[in-house]
C-alpha positions as CSV (number, residue, x, y, z in Angstrom):
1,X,-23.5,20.1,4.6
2,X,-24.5,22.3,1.5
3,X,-27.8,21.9,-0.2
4,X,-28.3,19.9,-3.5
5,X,-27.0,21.4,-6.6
6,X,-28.2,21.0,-10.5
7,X,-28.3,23.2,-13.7
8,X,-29.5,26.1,-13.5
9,X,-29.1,26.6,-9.5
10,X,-27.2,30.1,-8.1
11,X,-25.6,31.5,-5.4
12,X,-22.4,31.3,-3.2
13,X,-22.2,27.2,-3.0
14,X,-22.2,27.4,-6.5
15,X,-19.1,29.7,-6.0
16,X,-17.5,26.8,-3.7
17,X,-18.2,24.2,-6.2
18,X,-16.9,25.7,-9.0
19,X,-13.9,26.6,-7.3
20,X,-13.0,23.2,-5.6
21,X,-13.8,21.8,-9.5
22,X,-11.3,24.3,-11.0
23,X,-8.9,23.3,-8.4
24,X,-9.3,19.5,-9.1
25,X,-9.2,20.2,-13.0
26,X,-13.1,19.6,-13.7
27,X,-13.9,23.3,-14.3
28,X,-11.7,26.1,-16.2
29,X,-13.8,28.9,-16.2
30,X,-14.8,31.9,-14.1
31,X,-16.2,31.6,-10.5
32,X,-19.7,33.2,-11.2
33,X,-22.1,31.4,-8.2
34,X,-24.0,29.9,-11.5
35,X,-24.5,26.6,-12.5
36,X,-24.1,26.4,-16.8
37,X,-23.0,23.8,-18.6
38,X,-19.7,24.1,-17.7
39,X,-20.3,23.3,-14.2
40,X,-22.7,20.4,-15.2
41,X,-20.0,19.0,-17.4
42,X,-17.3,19.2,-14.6
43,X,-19.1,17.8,-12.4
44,X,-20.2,14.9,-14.7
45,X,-16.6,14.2,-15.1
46,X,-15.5,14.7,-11.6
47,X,-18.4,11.9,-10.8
48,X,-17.4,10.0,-13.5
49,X,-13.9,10.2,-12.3
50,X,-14.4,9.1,-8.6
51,X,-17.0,6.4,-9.4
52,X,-20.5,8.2,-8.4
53,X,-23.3,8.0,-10.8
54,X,-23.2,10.4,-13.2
55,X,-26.1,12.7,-12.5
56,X,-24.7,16.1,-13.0
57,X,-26.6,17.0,-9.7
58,X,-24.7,17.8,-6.6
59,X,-25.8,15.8,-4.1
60,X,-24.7,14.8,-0.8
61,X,-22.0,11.4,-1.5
62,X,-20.9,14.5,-4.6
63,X,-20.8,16.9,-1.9
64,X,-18.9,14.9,0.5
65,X,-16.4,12.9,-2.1
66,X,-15.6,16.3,-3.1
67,X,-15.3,18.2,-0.1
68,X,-13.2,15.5,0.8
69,X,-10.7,16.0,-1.7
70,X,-10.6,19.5,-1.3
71,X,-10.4,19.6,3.2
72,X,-8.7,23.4,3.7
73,X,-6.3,23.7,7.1
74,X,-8.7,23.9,9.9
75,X,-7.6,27.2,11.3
76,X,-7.7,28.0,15.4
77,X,-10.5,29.4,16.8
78,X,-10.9,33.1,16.9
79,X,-13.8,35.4,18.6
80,X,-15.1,37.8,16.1
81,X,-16.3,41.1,17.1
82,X,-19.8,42.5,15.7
83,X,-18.9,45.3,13.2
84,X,-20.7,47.9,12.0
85,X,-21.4,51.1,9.8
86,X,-18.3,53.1,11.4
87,X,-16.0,50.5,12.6
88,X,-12.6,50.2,11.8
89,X,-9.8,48.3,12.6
90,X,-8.4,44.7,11.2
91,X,-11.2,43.1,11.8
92,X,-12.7,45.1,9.2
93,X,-10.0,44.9,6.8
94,X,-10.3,40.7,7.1
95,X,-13.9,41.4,6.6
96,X,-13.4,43.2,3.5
97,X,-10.8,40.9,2.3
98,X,-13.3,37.8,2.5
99,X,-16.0,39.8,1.2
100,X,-13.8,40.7,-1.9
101,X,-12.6,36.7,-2.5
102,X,-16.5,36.3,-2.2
103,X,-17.5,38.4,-4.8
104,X,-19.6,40.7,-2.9
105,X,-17.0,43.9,-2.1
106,X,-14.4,45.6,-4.7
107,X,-13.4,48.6,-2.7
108,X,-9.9,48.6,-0.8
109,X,-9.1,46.5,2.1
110,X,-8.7,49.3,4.0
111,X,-10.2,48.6,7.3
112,X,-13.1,51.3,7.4
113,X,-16.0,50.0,8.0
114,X,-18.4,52.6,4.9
115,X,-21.5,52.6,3.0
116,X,-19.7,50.7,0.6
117,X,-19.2,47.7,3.0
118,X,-22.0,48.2,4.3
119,X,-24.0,47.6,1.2
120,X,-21.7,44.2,0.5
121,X,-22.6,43.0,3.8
122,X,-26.1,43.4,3.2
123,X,-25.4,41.8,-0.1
124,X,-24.0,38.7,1.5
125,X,-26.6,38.5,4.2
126,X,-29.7,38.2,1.5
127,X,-28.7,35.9,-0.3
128,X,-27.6,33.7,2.1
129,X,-30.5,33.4,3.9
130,X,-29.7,36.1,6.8
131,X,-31.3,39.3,8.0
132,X,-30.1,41.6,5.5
133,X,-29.2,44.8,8.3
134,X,-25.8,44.7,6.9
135,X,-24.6,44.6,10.8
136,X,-21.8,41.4,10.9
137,X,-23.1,39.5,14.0
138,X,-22.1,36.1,15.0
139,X,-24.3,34.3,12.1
140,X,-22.6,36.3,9.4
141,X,-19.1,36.0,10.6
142,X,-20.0,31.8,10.7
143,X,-21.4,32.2,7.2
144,X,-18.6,34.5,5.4
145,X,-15.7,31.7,7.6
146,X,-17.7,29.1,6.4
147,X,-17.5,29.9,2.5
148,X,-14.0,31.6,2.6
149,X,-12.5,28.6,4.4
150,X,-13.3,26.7,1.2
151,X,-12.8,28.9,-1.5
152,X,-9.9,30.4,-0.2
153,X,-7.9,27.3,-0.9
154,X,-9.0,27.5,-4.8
155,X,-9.3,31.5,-5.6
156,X,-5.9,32.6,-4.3
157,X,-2.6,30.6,-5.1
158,X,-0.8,33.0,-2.9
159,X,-1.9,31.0,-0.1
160,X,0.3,28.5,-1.1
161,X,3.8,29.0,-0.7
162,X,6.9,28.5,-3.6
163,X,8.8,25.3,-3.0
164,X,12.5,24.9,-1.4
165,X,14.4,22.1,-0.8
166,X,13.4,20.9,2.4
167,X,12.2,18.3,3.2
168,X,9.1,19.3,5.4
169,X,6.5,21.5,5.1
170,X,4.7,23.6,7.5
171,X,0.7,23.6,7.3
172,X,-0.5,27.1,6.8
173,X,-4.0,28.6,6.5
174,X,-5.8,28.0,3.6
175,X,-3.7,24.8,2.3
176,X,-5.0,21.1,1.5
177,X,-3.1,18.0,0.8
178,X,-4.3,18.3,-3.0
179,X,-2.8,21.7,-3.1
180,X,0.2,20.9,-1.3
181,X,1.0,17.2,-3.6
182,X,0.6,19.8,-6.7
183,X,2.8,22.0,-4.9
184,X,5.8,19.3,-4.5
185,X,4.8,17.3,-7.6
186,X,3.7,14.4,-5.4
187,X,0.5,12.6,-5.3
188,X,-2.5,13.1,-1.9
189,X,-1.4,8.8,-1.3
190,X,2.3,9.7,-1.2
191,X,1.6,12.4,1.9
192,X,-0.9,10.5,3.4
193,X,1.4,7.3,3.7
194,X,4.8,9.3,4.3
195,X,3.2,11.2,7.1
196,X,0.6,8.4,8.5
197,X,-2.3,10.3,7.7
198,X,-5.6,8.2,7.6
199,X,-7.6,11.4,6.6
200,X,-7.3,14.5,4.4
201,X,-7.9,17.1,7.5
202,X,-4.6,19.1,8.2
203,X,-4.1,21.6,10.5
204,X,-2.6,24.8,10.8
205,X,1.1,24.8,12.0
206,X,1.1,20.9,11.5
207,X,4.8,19.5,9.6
208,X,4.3,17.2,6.8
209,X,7.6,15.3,5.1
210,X,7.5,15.2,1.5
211,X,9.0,13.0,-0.7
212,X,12.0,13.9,-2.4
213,X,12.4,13.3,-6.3
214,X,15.3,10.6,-6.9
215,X,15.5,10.6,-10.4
216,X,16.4,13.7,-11.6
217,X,15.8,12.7,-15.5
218,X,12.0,13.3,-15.5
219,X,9.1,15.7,-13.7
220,X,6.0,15.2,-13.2
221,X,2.7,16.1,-15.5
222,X,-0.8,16.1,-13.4
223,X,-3.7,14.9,-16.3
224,X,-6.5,17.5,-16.7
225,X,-9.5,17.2,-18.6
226,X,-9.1,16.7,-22.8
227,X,-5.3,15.3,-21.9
228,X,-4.4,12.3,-24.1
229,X,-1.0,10.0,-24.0
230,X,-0.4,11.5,-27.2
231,X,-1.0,15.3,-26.8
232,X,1.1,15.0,-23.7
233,X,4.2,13.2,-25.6
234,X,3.8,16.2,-28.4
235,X,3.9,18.7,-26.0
236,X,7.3,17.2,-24.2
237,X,8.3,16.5,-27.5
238,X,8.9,12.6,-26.0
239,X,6.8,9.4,-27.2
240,X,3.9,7.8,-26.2
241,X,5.8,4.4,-25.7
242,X,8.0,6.3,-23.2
243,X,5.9,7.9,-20.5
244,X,4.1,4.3,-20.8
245,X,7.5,2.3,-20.2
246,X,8.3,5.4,-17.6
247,X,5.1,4.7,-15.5
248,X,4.4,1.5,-16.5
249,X,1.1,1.5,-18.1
250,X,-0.4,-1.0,-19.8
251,X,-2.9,0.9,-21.8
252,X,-3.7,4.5,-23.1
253,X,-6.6,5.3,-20.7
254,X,-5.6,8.6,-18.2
255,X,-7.8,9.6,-15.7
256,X,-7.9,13.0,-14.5
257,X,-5.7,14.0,-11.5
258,X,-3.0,11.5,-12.4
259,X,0.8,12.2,-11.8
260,X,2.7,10.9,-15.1
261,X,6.5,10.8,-15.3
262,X,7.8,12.7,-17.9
263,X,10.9,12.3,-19.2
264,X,13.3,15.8,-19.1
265,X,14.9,17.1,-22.7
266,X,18.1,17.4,-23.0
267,X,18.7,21.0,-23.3
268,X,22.1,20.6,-25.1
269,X,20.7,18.9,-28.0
270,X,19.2,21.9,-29.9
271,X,20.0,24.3,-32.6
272,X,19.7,28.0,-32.0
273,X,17.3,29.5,-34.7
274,X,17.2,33.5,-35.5
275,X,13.5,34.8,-36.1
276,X,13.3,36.4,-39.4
277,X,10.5,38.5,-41.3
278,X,7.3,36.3,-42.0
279,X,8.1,33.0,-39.9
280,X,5.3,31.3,-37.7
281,X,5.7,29.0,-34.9
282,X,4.0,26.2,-37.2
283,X,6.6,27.2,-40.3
284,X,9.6,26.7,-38.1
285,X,8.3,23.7,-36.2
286,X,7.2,22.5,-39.6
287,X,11.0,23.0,-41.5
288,X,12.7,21.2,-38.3
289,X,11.1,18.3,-38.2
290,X,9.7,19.1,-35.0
291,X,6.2,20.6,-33.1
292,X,4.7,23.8,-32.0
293,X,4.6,22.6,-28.4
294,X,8.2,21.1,-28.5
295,X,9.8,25.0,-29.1
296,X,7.2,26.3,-26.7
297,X,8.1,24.7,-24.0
298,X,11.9,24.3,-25.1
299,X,11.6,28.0,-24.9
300,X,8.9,28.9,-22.3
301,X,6.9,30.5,-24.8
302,X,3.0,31.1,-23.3
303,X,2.2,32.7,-26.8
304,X,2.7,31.8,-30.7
305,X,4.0,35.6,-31.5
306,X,7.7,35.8,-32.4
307,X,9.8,38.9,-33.0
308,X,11.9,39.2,-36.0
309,X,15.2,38.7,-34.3
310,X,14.3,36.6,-31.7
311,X,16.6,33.3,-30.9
312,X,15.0,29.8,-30.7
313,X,16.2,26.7,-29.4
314,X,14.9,24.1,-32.0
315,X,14.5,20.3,-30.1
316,X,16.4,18.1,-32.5
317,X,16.9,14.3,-32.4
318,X,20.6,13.4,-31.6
319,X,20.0,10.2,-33.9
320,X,19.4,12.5,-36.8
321,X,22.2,13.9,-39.2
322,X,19.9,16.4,-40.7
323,X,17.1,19.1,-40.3
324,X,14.6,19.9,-43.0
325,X,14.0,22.7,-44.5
326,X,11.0,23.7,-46.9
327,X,12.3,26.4,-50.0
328,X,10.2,29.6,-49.9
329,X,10.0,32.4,-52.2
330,X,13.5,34.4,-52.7
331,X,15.5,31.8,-51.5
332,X,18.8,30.5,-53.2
333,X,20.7,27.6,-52.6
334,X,23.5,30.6,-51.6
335,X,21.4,32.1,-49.0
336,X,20.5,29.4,-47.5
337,X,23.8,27.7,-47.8
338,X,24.7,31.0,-46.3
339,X,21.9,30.8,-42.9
340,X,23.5,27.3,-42.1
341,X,27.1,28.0,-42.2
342,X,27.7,25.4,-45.1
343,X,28.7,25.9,-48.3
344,X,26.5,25.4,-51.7
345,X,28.6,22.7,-52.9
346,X,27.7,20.3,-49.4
347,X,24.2,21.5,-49.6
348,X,24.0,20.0,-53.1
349,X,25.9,17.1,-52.8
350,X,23.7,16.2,-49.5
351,X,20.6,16.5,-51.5
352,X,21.8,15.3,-55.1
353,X,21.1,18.2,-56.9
354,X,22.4,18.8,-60.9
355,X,21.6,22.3,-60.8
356,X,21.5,25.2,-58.4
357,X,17.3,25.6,-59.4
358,X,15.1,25.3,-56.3
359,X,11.7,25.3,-56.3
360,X,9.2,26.8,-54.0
361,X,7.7,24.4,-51.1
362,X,10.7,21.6,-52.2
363,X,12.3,19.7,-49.3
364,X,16.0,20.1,-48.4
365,X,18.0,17.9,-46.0
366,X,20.4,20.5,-44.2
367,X,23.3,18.6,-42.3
368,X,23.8,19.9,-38.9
């Protein structure tokens, strides 16, 4: 079991809690072995969240809940040989590859065995209690398994491989059932009661069934830390009132880790929108009736810059006969009669306009 853990501790289990944090939601920033006040917050919410006193020390039920949550494959035993400064080979090369996931080496995986690796190793052995002769005997190789086994699971998603459509999966090294419910959008319970587990330990080469998504009108949406009911509905441009009817929740509360239903958009029911010069994300969303998030994830945007040019899909409500749009400086009713494909005398007669005067920042209903 790893020692107790509070602010201002250092050192590789720091490295493993923050890592099994980030990969339960509790901790978003860099692995760096020390424990700030983000690692004390996450793990204030991560007690909060599993019902432990909140402390913000790492003790041993915090240790063990968490650990538990977060059980990697156990992988088959292997003998280890004892390297040294001028070995080579691929035990050297896995060596330098845990070493590297551990922080301690940034040369190549290469499989030599050099001063450089040398010095990592020594690295490694001092602070974790060892003698520091940078030769990797049997209480380093233990040591280095030991910490990679758990924070491989969390540092490198490559370990986890893309879905298909079948309907097992095969247990490789490095995987948990956390990783592997995010994986198929399914929940730890689900796997555990489809497959008759009454533990989280997998092991390698072990076949799990997933569960199979039968309604093909909604994904799922895991809840991380700062998520509300209503910033999730913004961002899938749905309601609140729907993802509670979809999941049937009686109340607003979330809870970190939880699988919501969300429903999917209808893809067809957009209008296609041409970037032009001096338009924002918040503009358009703004003149449509609609959010920044909506387009974003309408179009997979990960960033708010646009390109003049660039083609939108704009969310918009089937129950709706018209858009919005707000007059800026330059425009006519013409041109933007024009940019819609409708003529001046329907853009008046929708709006009740006398004149063909507009006025900067004045609302016009566009029928689309």
């Amino acid at each position: 079991m790893y020692k107790e853990l509070s602010f201002g501790a250092v050192g590789d289990e720091v490295k493993i809690l923050q890592a099994k944090l980030k990969q339960l939601g509790f901790y978003s920033a860099t692995i760096t072995g020390s424990f700030g006040r983000s690692t004390e917050e996450g793990v204030l919410a991560f007690q909060k969240e599993v019902g432990l006193e909140q402390t913000g020390v790492v003790d041993e039920a915090t240790w063990e809940t968490l650990l538990n949550y977060t059980t990697p494959a156990i992988a088959p035993i292997s003998v280890f040989p004892t390297l040294s400064l001028g070995s080579s080979g691929s035990a050297v090369t896995d060596l330098q590859t845990k070493l590297k996931a551990l922080l301690y080496y940034t040369g190549p995986s290469n499989g030599d065995f050099d001063l450089e690796t040398e010095n990592s190793v020594k690295r490694f052995q001092l602070n974790n209690g060892l003698t520091a002769n940078g030769k990797v005997d049997d209480a380093t190789w233990n040591k280095i398994n030991s910490l990679y086994g758990n924070l491989n699971p969390c540092a490198i998603e490559d370990d986890i491989p893309e879905t298909n459509d079948e309907t097992t999966y095969t247990v490789q090294s490095g995987d948990t059932l956390y990783a592997i419910a995010r994986k198929f959008n399914t929940t730890v319970d689900e796997l555990k009661r489809l497959n008759n587990l009454t533990s989280n330990t997998l092991q390698i080469g072990q076949v799990l069934k997933i569960p199979q998504a039968d309604n093909p009108n909604y994904f799922t949406y895991t809840v991380v830390s700062g998520d509300t009911l209503y910033g999730i509905a913004r961002k899938y441009d749905t309601t609140v009132d729907v993802i509670k009817q979809l999941n049937n929740l009686s109340s607003n509360t979330l809870s970190i880790g939880q699988t919501l239903k969300i429903p999917n958009q209808n893809e067809e029911n957009y209008i296609s929108y041409v970037v032009s010069s001096g338009d924002t994300l918040y503009a358009i969303a703004r003149r449509y009736n609609t959010s920044v998030d909506a387009i974003k994830s309408l179009n997979n945007l990960t960033s708010n810059t646009l390109q003049i040019g660039q083609v939108l899909k704009i969310p918009t409500s089937l129950e709706e006969s018209y858009i919005t749009y707000i007059v800026r400086q330059g425009d006519t009713l013409y041109s933007i009669a024009n940019r819609y494909n409708i003529s001046v005398d329907t853009l008046k007669n929708f709006n009740n306009l006398a004149s063909n005067n507009l006025s900067i920042g004045q609302s016009l209903k566009i029928p689309v």
